[in-house]
C-alpha positions in Angstrom: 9.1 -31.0 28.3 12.6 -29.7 29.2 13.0 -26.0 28.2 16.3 -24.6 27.5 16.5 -21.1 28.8 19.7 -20.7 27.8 18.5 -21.3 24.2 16.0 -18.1 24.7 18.3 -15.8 25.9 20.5 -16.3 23.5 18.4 -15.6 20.7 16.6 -13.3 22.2 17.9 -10.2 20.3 17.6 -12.5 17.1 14.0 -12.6 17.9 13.4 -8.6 18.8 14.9 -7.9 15.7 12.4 -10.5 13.8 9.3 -8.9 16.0 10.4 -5.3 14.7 10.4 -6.8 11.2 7.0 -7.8 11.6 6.0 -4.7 13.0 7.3 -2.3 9.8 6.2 -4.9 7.4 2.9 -5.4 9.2 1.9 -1.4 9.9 3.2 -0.1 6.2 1.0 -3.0 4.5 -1.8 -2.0 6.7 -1.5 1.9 5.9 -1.2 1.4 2.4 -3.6 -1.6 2.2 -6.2 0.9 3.5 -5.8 3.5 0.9 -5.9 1.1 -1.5 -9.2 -0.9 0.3 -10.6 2.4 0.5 -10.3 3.6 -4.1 -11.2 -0.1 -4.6 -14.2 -0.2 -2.5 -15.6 3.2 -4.0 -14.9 1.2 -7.7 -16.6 -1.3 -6.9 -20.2 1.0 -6.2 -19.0 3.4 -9.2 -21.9 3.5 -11.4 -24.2 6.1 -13.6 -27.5 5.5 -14.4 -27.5 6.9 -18.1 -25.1 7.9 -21.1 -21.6 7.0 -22.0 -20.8 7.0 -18.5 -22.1 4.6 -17.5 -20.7 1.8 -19.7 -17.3 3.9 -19.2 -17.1 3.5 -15.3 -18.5 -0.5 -15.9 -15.4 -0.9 -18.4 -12.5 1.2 -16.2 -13.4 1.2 -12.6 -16.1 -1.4 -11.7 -15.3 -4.3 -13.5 -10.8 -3.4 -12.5 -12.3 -3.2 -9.3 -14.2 -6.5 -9.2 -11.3 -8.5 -10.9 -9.1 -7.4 -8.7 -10.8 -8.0 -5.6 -12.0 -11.6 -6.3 -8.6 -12.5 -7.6 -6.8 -11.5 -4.1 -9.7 -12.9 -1.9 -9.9 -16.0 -3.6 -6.4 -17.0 -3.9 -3.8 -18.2 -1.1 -1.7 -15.5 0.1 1.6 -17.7 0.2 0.9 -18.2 -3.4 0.8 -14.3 -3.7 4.1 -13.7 -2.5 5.5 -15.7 -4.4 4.2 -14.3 -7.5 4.8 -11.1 -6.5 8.6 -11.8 -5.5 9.5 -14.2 -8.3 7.5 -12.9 -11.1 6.5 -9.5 -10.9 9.1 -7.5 -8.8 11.7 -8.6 -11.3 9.4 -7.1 -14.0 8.6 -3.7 -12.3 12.3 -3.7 -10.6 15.3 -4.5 -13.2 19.1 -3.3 -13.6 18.1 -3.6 -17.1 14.8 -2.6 -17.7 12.5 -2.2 -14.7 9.4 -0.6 -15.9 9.5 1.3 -12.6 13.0 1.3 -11.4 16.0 0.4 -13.5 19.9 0.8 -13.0 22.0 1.4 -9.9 19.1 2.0 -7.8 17.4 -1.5 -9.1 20.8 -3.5 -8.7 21.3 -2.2 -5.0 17.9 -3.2 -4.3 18.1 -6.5 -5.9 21.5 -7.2 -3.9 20.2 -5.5 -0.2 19.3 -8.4 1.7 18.2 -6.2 5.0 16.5 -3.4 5.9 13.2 -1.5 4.4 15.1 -1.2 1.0 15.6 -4.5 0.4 13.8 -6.7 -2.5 12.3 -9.1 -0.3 11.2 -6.3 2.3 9.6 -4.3 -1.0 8.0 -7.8 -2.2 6.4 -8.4 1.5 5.2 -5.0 1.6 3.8 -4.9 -2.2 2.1 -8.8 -1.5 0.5 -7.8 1.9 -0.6 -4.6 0.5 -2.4 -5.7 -2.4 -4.4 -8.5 -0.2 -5.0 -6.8 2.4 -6.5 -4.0 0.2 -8.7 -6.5 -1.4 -10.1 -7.5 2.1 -10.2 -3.6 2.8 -12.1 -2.9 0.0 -15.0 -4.7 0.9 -15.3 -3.8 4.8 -15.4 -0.1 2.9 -18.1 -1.6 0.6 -20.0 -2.6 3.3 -19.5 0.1 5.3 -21.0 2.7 2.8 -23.8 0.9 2.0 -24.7 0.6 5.3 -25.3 4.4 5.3 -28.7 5.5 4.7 -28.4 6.5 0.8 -31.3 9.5 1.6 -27.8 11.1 3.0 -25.7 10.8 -0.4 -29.4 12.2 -2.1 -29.4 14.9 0.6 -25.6 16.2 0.0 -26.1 15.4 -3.5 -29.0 18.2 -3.6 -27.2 20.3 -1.7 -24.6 20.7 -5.0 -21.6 18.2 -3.9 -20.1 16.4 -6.3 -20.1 12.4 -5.5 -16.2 12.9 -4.7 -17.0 15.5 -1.8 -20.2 13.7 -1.2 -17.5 10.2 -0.2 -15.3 12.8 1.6 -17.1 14.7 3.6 -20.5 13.4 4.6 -20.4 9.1 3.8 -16.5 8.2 4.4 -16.3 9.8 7.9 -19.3 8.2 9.2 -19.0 5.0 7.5 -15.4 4.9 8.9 -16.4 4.6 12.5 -18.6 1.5 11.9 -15.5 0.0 9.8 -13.3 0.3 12.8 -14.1 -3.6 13.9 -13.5 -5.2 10.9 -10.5 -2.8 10.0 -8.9 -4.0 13.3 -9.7 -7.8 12.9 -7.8 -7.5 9.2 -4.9 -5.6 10.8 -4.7 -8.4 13.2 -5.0 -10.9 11.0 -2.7 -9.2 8.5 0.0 -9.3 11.7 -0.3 -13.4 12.0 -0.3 -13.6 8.3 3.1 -11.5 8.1 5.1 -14.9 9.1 4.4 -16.3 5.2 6.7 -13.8 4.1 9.6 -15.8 5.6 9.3 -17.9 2.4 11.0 -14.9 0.4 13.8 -14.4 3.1 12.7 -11.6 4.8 14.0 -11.9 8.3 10.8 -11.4 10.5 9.9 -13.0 13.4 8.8 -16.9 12.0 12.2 -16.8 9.8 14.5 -15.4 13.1 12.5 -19.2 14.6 12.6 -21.2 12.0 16.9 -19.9 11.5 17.2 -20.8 15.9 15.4 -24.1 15.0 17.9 -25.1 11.9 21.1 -24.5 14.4 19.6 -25.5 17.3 17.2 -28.2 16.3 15.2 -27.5 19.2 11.5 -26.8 18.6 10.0 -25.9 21.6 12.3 -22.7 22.3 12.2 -20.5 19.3 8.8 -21.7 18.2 6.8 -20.8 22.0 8.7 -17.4 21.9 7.8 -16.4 18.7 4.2 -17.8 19.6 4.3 -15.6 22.8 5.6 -12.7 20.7 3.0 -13.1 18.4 0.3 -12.8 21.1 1.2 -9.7 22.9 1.7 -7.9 19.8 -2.1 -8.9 18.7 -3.2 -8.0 22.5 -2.1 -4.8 22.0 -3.4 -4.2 18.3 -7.0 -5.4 20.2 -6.2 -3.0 22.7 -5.5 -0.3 20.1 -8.7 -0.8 18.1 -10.8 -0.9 21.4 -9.6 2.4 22.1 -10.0 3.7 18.9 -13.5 2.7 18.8 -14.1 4.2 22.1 -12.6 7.8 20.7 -14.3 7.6 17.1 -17.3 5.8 17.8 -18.8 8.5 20.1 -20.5 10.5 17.2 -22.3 7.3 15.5 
């Protein structure tokens, strides 16, 4: 195999740019995935044992909840993005009529092809988000049931609500033992970032596949991204392990 060098220096800053692409879209779709993982997850235990309630949390939260997880988690992610930049972006984001943004604001989205204001940057974020929320939501699921429920009876008796009961006694210690799996699906979430080069956001597979279509070389571009790709998820490990090593000290 003959490498060009040449080839990687010269699209080197093509491919840093790509890499801090990745990174934005990547650590946004985490951050909000989380809060989002985090609401779901505490839908899907919602329940009351008697009265209206009960039915009413089944109807509104559980059963949202549910659907939505098992829709994201069953379905491929490129198939996601796509229906998230072709069908329902144009429906929440319209010159016309947006249902959340509409006029000049929607039509200088809709034209931006770069930055964090751009329509494909806004559908990457918005597709990763929502799957990785649905992932989320069940490592939080997991991770409160895995704390003794005596403790939620305990704090319960004590006069919390079940809202300061999450946030101050279960959450906080059910966090620590999420940190693992939290950091596998950021990680994950990181390699999975390249399918957004489908929409034309310029991360770090489209910056290859754009070096491979002038070039037509496959080795260069594709090995650097590769490499790229590996010391970013080295250091996300290395993040996590320390994370684990502050947090975890308590559990």
């Amino acid at each position: 195999m003959n490498v060009r060098w040449d080839i990687i220096v010269e699209y080197m800053p093509m491919y840093l740019d790509g890499a801090k692409m990745t990174l934005q879209v990547t650590v946004i779709a985490v951050l909000l995935g989380t809060l989002l993982g985090l609401f779901a997850g505490i839908g899907r235990l919602a329940e009351a044992k008697h009265g209206l309630t009960k039915y009413l949390l089944m109807i509104f939260v559980r059963w949202p909840a549910v659907l939505y997880i098992t829709f994201f988690r069953g379905t491929p992610l490129f198939v996601q993005i796509l229906i998230v930049h072709f069908g329902l972006m144009p429906i929440l984001i319209h010159p016309a009529d947006g249902l959340l943004i509409s006029g000049d604001l929607a039509r200088q989205i809709k034209l931006s092809e770069e930055g964090i204001f751009s329509g494909v940057f806004i559908s990457g974020v918005v597709a990763l988000t929502l799957n990785s929320g649905a992932y989320i939501a069940e490592i939080f699921r997991a991770g409160i049931q895995s704390i003794d429920r005596g403790q939620t009876e305990a704090a319960r008796s004590l006069g919390l609500t079940y809202g300061q009961t999450m946030r101050y006694v279960i959450v906080p210690q059910a966090f620590r033992r999420m940190l693992p799996p939290l950091g596998n699906e950021a990680i994950m979430l990181l390699k999975d970032s390249s399918l957004v080069s489908a929409i034309g956001l310029a991360e770090l597979a489209y910056m290859a596949r754009s070096a491979f279509g002038t070039t037509t070389r496959v080795w260069e571009p594709y090995l650097t991204i590769s490499l790229m790709y590996l010391v970013m998820t080295l250091g996300l490990s290395i993040l996590v392990e320390w994370l684990e090593r502050r947090y975890g000290k308590g559990d």
